[in-house]
Structures are given as C-alpha cells and as structure tokens.
C-alpha positions as CSV (number, residue, x, y, z in Angstrom):
1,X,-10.6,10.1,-78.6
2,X,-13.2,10.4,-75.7
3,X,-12.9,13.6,-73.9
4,X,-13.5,14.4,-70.0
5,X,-14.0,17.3,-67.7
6,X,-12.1,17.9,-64.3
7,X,-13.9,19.8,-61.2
8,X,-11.0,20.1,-58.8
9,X,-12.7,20.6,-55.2
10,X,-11.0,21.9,-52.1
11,X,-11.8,19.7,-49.2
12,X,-10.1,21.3,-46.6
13,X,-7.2,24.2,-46.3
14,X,-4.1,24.5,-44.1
15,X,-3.2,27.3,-42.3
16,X,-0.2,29.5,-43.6
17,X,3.3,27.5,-44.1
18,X,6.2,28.1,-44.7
19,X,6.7,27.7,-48.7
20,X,10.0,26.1,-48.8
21,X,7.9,22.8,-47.5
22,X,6.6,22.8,-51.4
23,X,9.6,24.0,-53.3
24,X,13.1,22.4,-52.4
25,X,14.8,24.9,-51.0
26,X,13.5,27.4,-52.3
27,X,11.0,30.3,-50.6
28,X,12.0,30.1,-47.1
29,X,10.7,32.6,-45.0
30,X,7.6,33.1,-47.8
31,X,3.8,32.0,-46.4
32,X,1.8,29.8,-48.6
33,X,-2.4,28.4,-47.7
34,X,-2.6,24.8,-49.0
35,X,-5.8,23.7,-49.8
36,X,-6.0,20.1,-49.6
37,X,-8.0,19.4,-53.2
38,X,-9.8,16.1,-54.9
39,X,-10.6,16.3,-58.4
40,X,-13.7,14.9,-59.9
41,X,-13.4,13.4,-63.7
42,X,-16.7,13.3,-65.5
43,X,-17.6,12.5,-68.8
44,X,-19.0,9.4,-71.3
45,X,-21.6,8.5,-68.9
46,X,-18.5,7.8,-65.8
47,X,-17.8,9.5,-62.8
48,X,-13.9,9.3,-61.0
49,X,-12.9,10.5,-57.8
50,X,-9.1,11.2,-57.3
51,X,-8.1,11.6,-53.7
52,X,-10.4,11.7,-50.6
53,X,-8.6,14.3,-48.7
54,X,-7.6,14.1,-45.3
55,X,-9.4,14.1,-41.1
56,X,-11.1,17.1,-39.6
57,X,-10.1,20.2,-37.8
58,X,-9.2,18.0,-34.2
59,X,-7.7,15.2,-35.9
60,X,-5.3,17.8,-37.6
61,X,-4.3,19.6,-34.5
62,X,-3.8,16.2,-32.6
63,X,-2.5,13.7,-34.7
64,X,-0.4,16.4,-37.1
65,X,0.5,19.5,-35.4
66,X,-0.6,21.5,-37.6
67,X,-4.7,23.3,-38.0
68,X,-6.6,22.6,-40.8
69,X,-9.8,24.6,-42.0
70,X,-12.7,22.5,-42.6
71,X,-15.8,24.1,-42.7
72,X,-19.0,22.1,-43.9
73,X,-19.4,22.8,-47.0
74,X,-15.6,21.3,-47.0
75,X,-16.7,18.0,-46.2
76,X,-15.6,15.7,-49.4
77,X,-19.3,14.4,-49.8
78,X,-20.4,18.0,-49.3
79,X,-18.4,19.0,-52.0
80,X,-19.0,16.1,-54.5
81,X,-22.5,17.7,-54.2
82,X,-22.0,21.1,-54.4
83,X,-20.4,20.1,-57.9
84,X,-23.9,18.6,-59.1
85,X,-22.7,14.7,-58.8
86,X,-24.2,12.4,-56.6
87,X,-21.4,10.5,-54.6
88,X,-22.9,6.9,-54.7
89,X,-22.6,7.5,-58.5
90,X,-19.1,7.5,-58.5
91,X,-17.5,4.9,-60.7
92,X,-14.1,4.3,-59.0
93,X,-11.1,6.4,-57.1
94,X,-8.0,6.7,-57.7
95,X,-5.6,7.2,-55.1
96,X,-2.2,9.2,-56.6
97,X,-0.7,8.0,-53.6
98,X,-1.4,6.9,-49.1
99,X,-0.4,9.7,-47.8
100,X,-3.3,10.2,-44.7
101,X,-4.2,13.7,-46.8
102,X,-4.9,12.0,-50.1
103,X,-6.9,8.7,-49.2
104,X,-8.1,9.2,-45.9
105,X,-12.0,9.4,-46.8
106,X,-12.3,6.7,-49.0
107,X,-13.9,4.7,-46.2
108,X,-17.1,7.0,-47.7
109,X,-17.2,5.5,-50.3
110,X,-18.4,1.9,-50.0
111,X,-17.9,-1.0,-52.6
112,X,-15.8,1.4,-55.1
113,X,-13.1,0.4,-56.6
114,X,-10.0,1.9,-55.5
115,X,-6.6,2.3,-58.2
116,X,-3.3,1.9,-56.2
117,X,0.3,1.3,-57.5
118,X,2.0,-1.4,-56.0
119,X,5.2,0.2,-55.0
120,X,3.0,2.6,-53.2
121,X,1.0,-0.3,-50.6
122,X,4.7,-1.8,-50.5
123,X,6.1,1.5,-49.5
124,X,3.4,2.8,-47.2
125,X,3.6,-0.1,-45.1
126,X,7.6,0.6,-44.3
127,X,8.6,3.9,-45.5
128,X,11.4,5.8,-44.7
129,X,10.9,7.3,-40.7
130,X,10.5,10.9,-41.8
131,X,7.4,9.8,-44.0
132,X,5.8,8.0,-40.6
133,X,3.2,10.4,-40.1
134,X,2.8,11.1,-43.5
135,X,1.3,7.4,-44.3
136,X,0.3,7.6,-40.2
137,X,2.2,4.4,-39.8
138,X,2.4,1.4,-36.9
139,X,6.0,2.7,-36.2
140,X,4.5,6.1,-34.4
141,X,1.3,4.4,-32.8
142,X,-1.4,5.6,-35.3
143,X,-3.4,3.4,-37.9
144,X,-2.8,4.3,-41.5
145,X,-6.6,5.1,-43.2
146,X,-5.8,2.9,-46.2
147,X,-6.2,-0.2,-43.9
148,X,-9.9,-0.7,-43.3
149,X,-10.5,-0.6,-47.4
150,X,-7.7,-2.3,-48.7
151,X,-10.5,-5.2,-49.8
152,X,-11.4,-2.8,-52.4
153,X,-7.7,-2.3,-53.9
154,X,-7.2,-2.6,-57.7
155,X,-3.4,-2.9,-57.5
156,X,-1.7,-1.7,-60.7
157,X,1.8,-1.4,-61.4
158,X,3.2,1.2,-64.0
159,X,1.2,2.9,-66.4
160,X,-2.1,1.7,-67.4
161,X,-5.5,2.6,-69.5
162,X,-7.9,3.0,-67.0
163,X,-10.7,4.1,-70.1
164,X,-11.1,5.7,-73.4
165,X,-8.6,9.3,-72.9
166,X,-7.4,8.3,-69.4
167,X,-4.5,7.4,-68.3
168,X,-2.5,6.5,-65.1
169,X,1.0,7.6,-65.0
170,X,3.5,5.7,-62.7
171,X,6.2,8.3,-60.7
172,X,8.7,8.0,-57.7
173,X,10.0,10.6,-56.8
174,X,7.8,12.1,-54.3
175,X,6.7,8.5,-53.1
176,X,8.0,5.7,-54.9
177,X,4.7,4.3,-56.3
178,X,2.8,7.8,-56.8
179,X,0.9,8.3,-59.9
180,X,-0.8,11.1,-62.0
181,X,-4.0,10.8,-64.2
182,X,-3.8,11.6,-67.7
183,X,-6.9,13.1,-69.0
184,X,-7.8,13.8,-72.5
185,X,-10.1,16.7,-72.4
186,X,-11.7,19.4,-75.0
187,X,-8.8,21.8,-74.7
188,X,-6.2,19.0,-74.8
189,X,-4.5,16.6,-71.5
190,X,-4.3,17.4,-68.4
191,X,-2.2,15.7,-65.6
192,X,-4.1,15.6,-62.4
193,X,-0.8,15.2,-60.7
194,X,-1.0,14.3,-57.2
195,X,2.1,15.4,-55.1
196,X,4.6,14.9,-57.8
197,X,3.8,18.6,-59.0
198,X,2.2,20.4,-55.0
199,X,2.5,23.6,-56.4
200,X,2.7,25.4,-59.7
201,X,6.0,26.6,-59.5
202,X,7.3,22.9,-58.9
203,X,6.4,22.6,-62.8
204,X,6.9,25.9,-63.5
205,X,10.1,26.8,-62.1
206,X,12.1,30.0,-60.7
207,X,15.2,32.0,-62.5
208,X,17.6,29.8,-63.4
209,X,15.6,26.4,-62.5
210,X,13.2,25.2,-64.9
211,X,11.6,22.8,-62.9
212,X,11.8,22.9,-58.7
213,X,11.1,19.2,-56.9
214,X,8.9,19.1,-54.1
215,X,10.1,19.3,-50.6
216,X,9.0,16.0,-49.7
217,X,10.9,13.4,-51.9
218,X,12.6,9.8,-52.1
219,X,14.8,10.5,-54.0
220,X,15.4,13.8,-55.7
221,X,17.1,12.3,-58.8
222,X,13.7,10.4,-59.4
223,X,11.7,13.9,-59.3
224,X,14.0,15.4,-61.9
225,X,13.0,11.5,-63.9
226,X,9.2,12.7,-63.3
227,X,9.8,16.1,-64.5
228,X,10.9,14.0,-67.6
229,X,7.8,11.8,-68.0
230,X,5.9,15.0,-67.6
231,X,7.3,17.0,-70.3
232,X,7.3,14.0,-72.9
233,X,3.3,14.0,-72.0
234,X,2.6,17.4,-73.4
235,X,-0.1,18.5,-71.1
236,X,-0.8,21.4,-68.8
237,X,-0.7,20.3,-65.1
238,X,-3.1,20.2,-62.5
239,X,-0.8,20.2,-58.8
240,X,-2.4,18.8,-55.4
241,X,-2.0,21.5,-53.5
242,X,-2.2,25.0,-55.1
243,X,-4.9,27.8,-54.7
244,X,-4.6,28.6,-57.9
245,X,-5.9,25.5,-59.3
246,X,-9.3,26.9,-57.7
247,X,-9.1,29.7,-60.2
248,X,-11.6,27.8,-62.8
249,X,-14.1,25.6,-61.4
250,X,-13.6,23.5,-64.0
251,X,-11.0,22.5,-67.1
252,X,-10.8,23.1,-69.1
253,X,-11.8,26.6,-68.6
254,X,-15.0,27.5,-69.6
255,X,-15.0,30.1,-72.5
C-alpha cells in the first residue's frame, strides 16, 4: 500500500469562543481559539489540498460577526509555501464540505480539480435557515464562494478511491454530504476529518460519553452513525478545528 504524509496548516484563527459551540452541550462557559486549518497530503510524486479556509480579518467582522486573526504568513498560499510545496503544483482539492470557512479560497487555485459529495452541492444550495451564513447563502443576501468554481467540480457520491492509500469517506451528520479523507500513512490511517470530528474531544469524549457530536449538526442521530463509520476505520483522527492538531507539523510524527 502507498503511503502519504499530512502537513496540517493553520490558515487563520478565531478569537476565543465559547466551547459548547464545538461539543454538544457540553463546556459552556469554557473558552476555546479555533484555528481554521487545511491539510496538505503529499506523497508518490502527488500533492492534495483539503480545504481552503475561509475570508480575511474585515470580511469576518462584517459578513460573520465574529474576528478572525489572519496575519500574512496565514494567507493559504503563504502557508502552502512555508510548508516547502509550490501551490500551482497541487494535484487536486478536496472540499470535506461548503461551509464559507472550508472552501472559500479555492478560487486560488485555478484549473484544479475540486472533490465534492453530491448531497453536499444539493444541500448547500437550500440548507436548513440556521446553516444560511454558514454556506453564505442567497436567502441572507450574500454569494456562497463555491459558486464562481463550480466548473471545476468532480461530484462524487459516497465513498470513493481517490488513489493508491486514499480514501474519501461519505458522512452526514454535521452536513449531509461532508466527507473525511482516509490516508494510509507510515504510522498507519489517518482521517483528515473535516467538521464531523471539530475538536478532539468530539472523538475523544468526556466521563460518561464516549464520543460528543459537534454543535453544529443535521441530525444528531447521523453523528452518532459517523462516530460508527469512524470507529470501524481504525485510524487516529485528524479534527478541523483543534490547536492541538498544530502540535506536530507533520503525521505522522516525526521520530
């Protein structure tokens, strides 16, 4: 089996939220910085993107209520480099899912390939009014960033074999056509997992929950479905928007 290696890159960083907005229910009243990452798979003479991150510092503020940190060296092209990879030698992107802080710079990258589910452009078009901003939909004025490269859209739907040890993983619970990719690597998989795992402890649980969904869900019967999938992967997990994923520049780890 061909293995990969996965640079996860922080692309920008929200300022202190409450917690309970990653773990359902859970941690209210506890402060948590979410970076907003990308990951970069490289191996076997290929380079994949997953995720683009999200706007800058004003758009943030303006469009989202909310401030983001977004220095420079931040910038997703800026960080691509700073990683030694050359962004116009990326192969493809995947997209785990629309929402405006996953995809919304992969208008910088011209003629690639972009990996979407199905159930996700279906959804993202309509989705339920609390997810509105979230895909920056019609319905509250704003122009969702997935529009002006949807040309370059390689739909998929369900699992599929993107190459050699990787792996897209279909899920639904967090959005109803998100999806996770499966790497084979040196020191075994790893699930670069998008939103269905935001934080560690979504995976990793607290007391008497093994497994906590994410705030922002469908359905929360289909997160406990993806907790499922994940276990029957056997493979450490890689969530979208922890700061601890940032403690090894790369994975697996270097010895």
């Amino acid at each position: 089996m061909k293995t990969y290696e996965i640079i996860p890159l922080k692309v920008g960083e929200q300022e202190p939220r409450d917690k309970s907005g990653a773990t359902y229910l859970q941690n209210a009243g506890t402060l948590k910085v979410s970076p907003i990452i990308a990951f970069l798979v490289v191996g076997n003479g290929h380079t994949i993107l997953v995720d683009t991150g999200c706007g800058g510092e004003q758009w943030s503020v303006e469009k989202h209520n909310f401030k983001l940190h977004l220095p420079p060296e931040m910038e997703i092209l800026s960080a691509i480099r700073a990683a030694g990879v050359d962004p116009g030698g990326i192969d493809f992107l995947v997209n785990t899912h629309l929402h405006h802080d996953h995809c919304f710079n992969d208008r910088l990258f011209p003629g690639k390939k972009i990996y979407v589910q199905k159930d996700e452009i279906a959804y993202a078009i309509n989705p339920h009014p609390f997810q509105y901003y979230y895909y920056e939909t019609a319905h509250v004025g704003m122009t969702p960033p997935w529009i002006e490269v949807m040309n370059r859209f390689e739909i998929v739907d369900g699992d599929v074999d993107l190459l050699e040890g990787l792996k897209l993983i279909k899920f639904k619970g967090h959005t109803p056509g998100s999806q996770g990719m499966l790497v084979e690597t040196t020191g075994g998989r790893y699930l670069i997992a998008g939103d269905v795992i935001s934080d560690f402890e979504n995976w990793e649980g607290k007391g008497i929950w093994k497994h906590i969904p994410v705030s922002i869900h469908v359905n929360v019967d289909d997160c406990y479905r993806d907790f499922d999938i994940i276990e029957k992967l056997d493979c450490k997990v890689l969530p979208g928007h922890d700061q601890r994923v940032f403690e090894h520049k790369v994975y697996p780890p270097k010895s």
